[in-house]
N, C-alpha and C positions, 0 to 999 in steps of 0.2 A: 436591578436585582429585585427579587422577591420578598427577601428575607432579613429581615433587621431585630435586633433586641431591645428591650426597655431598658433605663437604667436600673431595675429590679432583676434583669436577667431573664425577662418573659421572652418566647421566640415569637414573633409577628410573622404569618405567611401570607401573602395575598395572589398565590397560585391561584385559587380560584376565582372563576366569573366575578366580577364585583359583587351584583345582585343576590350572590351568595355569600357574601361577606357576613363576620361575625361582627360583634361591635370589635372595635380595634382601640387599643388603650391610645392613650392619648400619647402625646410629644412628650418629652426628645426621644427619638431611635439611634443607635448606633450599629452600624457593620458590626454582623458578629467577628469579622479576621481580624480588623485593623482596629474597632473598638470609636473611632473617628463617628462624630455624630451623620445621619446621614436625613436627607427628606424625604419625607411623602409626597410624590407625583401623582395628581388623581386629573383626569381629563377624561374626553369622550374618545378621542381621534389614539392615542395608545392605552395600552394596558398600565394600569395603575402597578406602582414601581417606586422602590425607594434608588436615591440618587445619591454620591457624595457629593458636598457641595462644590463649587468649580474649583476654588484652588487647593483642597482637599485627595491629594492623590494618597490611590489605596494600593500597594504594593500586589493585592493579592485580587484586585477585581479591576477589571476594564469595561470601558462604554461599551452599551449591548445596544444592538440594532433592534428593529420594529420585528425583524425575522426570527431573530435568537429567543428574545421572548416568548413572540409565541411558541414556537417549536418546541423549548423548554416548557409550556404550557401546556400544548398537547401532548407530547411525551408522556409526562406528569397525567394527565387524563387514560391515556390509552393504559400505563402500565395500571392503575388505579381500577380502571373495568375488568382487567383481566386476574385481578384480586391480589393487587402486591401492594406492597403498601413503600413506596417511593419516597426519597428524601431528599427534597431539592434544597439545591447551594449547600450542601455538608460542606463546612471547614472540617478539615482534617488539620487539627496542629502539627501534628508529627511530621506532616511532610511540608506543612507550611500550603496545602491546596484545595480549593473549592471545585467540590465537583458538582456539573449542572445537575445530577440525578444520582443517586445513592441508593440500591436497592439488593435486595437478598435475596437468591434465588437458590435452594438445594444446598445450603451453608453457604454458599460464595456470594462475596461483596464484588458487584457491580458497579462502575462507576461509566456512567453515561454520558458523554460528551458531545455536544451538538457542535462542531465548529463552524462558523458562515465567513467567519474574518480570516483573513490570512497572518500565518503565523510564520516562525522559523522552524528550518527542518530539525533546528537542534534544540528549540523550545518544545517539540511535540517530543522528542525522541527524551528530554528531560522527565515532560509530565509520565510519559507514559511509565519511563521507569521510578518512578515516586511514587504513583501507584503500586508497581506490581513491588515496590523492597516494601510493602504494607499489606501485602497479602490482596492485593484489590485487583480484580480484574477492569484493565479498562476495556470501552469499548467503544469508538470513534464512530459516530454519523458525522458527515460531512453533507454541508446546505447545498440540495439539488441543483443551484446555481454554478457549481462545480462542476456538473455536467459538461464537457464542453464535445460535441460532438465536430469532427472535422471535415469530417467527407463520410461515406455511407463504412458503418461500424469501426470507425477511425477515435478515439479519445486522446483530448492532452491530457497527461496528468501535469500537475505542478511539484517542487521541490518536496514539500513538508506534505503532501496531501500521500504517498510512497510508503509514508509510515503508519497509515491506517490501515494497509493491507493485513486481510486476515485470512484465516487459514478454516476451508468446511473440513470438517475430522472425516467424513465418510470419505471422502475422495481425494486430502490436500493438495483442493483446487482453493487456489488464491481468489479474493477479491475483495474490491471497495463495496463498501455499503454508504447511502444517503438517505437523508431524510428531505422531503419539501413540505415544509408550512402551510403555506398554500392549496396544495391540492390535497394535502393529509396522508403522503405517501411513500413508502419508501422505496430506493432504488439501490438493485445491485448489477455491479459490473464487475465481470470475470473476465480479466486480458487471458487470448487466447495466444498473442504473440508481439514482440515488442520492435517496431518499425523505426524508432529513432530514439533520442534523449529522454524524448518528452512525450515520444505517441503510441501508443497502443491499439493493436487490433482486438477486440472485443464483443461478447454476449453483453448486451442489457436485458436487465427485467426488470419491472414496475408493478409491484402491489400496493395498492388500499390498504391504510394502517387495519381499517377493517376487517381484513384475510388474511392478517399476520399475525402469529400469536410471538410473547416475548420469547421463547423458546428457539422459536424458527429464524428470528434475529440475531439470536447468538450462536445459531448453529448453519444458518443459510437454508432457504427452501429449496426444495429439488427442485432439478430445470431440465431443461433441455435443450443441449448442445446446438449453437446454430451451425450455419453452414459451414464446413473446413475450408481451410485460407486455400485460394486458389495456386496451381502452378506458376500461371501468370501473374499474379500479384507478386507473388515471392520473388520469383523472376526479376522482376523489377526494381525491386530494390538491390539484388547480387549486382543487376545490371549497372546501378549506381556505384555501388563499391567497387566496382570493377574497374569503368569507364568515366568516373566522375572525378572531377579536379579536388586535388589536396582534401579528400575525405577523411584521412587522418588523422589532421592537423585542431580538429574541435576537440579532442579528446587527451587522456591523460597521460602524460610521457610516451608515445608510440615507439620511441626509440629504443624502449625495452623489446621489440620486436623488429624495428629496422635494423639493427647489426643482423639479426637474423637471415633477415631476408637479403642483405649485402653480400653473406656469407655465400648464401644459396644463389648470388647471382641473379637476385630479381629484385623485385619492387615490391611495397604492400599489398597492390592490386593485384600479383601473381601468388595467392593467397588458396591452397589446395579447393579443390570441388567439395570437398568433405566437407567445410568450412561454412561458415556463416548462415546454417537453417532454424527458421523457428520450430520452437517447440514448449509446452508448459514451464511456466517458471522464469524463462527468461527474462524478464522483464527487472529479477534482483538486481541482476548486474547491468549495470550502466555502461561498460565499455560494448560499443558493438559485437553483435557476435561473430564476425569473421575474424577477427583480431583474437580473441579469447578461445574461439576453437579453434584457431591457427594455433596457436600456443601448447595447447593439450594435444596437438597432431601434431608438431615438430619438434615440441621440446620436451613433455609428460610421456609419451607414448614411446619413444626412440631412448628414453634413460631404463626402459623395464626390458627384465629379459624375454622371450618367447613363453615361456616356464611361470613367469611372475603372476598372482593371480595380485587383484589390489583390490577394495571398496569402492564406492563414490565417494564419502569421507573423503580417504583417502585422497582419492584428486581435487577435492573442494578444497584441502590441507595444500595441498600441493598448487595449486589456480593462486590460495589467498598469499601462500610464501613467493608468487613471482614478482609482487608489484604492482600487477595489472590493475586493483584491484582498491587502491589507494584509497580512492575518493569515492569507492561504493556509497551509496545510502544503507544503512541501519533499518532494522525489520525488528524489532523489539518482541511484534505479537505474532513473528513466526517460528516454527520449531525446524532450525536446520536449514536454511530455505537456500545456501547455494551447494551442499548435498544431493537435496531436492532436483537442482537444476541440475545440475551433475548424470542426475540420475537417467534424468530424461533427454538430454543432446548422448547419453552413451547407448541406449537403446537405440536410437536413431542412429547413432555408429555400429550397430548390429546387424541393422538392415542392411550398413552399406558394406558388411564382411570385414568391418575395421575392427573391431573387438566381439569377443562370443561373450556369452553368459557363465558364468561357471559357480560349484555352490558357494564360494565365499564371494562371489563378487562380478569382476570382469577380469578377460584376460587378453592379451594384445595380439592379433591376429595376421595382419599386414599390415606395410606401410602405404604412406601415401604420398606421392608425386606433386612438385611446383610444375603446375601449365607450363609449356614450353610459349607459348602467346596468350594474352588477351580473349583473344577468338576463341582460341582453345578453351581457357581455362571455362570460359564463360557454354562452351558446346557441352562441357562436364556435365556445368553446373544443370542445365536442361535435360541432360542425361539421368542425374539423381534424383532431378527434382520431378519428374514424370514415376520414380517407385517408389516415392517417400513421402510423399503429400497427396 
């Protein structure tokens, strides 16, 4: 960490370059959270750094990598050029939390968070709401090392990394933001569609801390949309849910949905054509989407009358009361986001004459059909999916 106090209560920062250091009062230092005496690390090979001593554990600070440092150091530099004036390591007592950068922008408190270590999904989803019961905006970079490209514009994401998605206001278009140390840069990635648990099809883009100002960080630069996900890829993956062994079976009680399908005298894999397409947003929900819009087309859509007009609320209300929906991840810094998602798989039911537009909302237009085979269901799906993608 950077930041230690005297027993006088003076604050010592050694943010900056060494060679620009001020004189620095002399020993003992203490953690400003835990108040625990702490040391001065001065070397060539890292950045000069106060440490608690080894069996001195601090409840409210963990061992920082060569990466975090910096990162937090540049941060610290670039918000400083652009004429803010940053506060690194703020203890905040009220909430008991140390934020890597502390800054004010347009009245609103900032709180900037570089993460490079891996944490829980329920320790992020903690900080972030301790932040916002203080009025503090957080805002998550994640270490470019998070990156994990899988095949050409394929990303895994990880558990807790789910909860830094944020929302651009001009368009809420979802995306991860990072930072890398290293090259001085920051990355954003915009899932355009969600391929499995953990994978996402996706935009990148990569600016120069240099051509980003703090504004455009917290609001997302304008981009431009890469190429739309092909038929054939989509394809591919129906192809698996369709013809793929026990795909069901990795996911959360399916059998909220197999008496269904018993009912109806078929299988999971005889799952309507209407069923399982990408589209913005998806990615909230973790249960696959043939399963989830099977549900909204057999069981949501078949309890309303011809006449009934409803919201997307309404069916995000209606999605989260089935069950399906248990073990979703938490989205803390989005507004509404499986609404959102709602909104945009029922436009895509518009195209296919399954619901119209109406002024309060949607309203349910026709029903839809379980494949009589495999084959069939899957000639649909190629049917739909050549006027809809």
């Amino acid at each position: 960490m950077f930041v230690a106090v005297t027993s006088s209560g003076r604050r010592v920062s050694l943010i900056s370059p060494a060679p620009t250091f001020s004189p620095i009062p002399s020993p003992p230092y203490f953690c400003p959270a835990c108040l625990k005496p702490v040391i001065l690390k001065k070397g060539t090979k890292r950045r000069w750094h106060f440490a608690h001593h080894r069996k001195s554990a601090c409840p409210y600070h963990h061992p920082e990598s060569e990466e975090h440092l910096n990162g937090k150091a540049l941060l610290y530099q670039w918000l400083l050029h652009q004429g803010y004036k940053p506060d690194v390591e703020r203890f905040l007592p009220m909430i008991k939390r140390k934020a890597d950068l502390l800054v004010e922008k347009s009245g609103q408190s900032i709180a900037i968070e570089y993460q490079c270590a891996s944490i829980t999904e329920e320790e992020m989803i903690a900080r972030t709401l301790d932040y916002r019961s203080i009025g503090i905006h957080p805002l998550w970079l994640l270490s470019s090392s998070r990156l994990r490209l899988r095949s050409p514009r394929h990303y895994q994401i990880h558990g807790f990394e789910w909860v830094s998605l944020r929302e651009r206001p001009k368009d809420t278009r979802y995306a991860f933001s990072y930072f890398s140390s290293r090259d001085q840069s920051f990355s954003f990635l915009f899932p355009r569609a969600m391929t499995s648990q953990t994978r996402i099809l996706a935009d990148h883009y990569t600016l120069p801390s240099s051509q980003l100002s703090f504004h455009e960080l917290i609001t997302f630069p304008d981009t431009i949309d890469g190429p739309s996900l092909s038929v054939s890829q989509w394809l591919r993956v129906k192809k698996q849910w369709r013809f793929g062994k026990n795909q069901w079976r990795a996911f959360h009680d399916p059998r909220r949905l197999g008496p269904l399908f018993e009912k109806l005298r078929a299988g999971l894999p005889f799952f309507p054509a209407e069923a399982g397409w990408p589209h913005l947003g998806m990615e909230v929900i973790s249960v696959p989407a043939y399963l989830w819009q099977s549900w909204l087309l057999l069981v949501f859509l078949p309890s309303l009358s011809p006449s009934h007009s409803f919201t997307s609320q309404e069916a995000a209300i209606a999605v989260t009361k089935s069950g399906l929906l248990s073990k979703s991840t938490c989205f803390p810094l989005l507004d509404e986001p499986l609404t959102q998602t709602l909104k945009h798989y029922l436009s895509l039911l518009s195209l296919m004459g399954v619901v119209e537009k109406t002024n309060r909302g949607w309203k349910k237009k026709r029903g839809v059909r379980i494949p009589l085979s495999l084959e069939a269901g899957f000639a649909k799906d190629k049917y739909w999916g050549r006027r809809i993608l």
